[in-house]
C-alpha positions in Angstrom: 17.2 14.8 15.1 14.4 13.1 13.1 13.2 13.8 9.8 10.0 14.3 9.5 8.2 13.7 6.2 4.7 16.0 5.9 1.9 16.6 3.3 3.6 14.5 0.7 1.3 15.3 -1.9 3.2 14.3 -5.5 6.7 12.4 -6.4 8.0 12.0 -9.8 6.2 10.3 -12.6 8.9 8.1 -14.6 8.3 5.8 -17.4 8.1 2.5 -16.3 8.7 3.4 -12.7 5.1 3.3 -11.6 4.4 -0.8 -11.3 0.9 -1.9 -10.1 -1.1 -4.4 -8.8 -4.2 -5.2 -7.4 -5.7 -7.1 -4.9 -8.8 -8.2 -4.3 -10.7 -8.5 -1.1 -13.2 -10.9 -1.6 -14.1 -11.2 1.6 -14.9 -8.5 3.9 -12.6 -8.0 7.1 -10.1 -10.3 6.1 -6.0 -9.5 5.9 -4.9 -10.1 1.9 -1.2 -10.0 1.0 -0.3 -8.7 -2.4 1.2 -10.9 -4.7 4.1 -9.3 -5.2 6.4 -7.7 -2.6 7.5 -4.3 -3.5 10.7 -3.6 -5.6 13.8 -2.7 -4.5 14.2 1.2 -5.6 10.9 1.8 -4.3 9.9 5.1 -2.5 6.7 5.7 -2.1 3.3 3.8 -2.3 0.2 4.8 -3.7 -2.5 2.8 -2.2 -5.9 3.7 -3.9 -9.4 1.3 -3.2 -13.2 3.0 -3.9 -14.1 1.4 -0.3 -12.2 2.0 2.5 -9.5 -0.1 3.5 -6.8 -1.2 5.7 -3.1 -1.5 4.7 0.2 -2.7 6.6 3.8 -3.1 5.4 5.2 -6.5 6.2 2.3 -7.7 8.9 -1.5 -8.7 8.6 -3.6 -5.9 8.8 -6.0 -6.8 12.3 -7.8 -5.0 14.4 -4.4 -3.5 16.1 -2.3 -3.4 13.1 -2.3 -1.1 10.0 -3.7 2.5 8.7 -7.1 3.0 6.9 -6.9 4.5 3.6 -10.3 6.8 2.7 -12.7 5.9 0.2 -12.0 6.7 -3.3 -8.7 9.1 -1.9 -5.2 7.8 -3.4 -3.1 7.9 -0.5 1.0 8.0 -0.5 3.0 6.4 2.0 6.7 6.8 1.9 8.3 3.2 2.5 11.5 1.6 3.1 12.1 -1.7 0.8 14.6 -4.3 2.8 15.3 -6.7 -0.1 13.4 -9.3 2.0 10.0 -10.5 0.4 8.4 -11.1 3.3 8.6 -7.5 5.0 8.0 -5.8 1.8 5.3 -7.2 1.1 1.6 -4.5 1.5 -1.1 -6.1 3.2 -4.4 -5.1 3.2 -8.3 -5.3 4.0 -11.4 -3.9 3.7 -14.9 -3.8 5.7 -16.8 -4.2 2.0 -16.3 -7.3 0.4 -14.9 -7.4 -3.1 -13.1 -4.4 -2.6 -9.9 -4.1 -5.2 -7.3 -2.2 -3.6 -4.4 -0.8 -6.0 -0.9 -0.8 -5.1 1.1 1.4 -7.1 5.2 1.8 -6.5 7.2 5.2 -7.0 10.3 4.5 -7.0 11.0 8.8 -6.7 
């Protein structure tokens, strides 16, 4: 049987367990890796943006690959971190140019 995870809505807040970072989508439509890929330990993601955007795990967000994330509603996505950069690494886009979209880890 398969576990389903629903209406995740909160995961614990830890001191220093809540690393960051931001990208920038300078230009609009166009797939941006984040700089870092995500740490082993990790959980969850937060992915939050004031524009709506596009994010993938591990592949370029295109016009068949990725989920949109609302405007201006922190989202959490439970993830599974391999130990290899390039698969755990969050891509995303956005239709509005200059759009910063924050990445935050939970590693519970």
């Amino acid at each position: 049987m398969a576990l389903a995870i629903k209406n995740i809505s909160s995961c614990v807040l830890r001191k220093n367990a809540t690393v960051a970072q931001d990208v920038t989508c300078t230009s609009a439509n166009t797939d941006y890796a984040a700089t870092n890929a995500l740490s082993v330990g990790t959980c969850y993601v937060v992915i939050y943006c004031a524009s709506v955007c596009k994010v993938a795990m591990g592949a370029a967000t295109s016009s068949t690959n990725g989920v949109y994330v609302g405007a201006g509603i922190p989202t959490i996505f439970p993830v599974y971190v391999t130990g290899i950069a390039a698969d755990d690494t969050i891509h995303v886009q956005s239709p509005v140019a200059g759009a910063v979209v924050t990445i935050t880890q939970m590693a519970d």
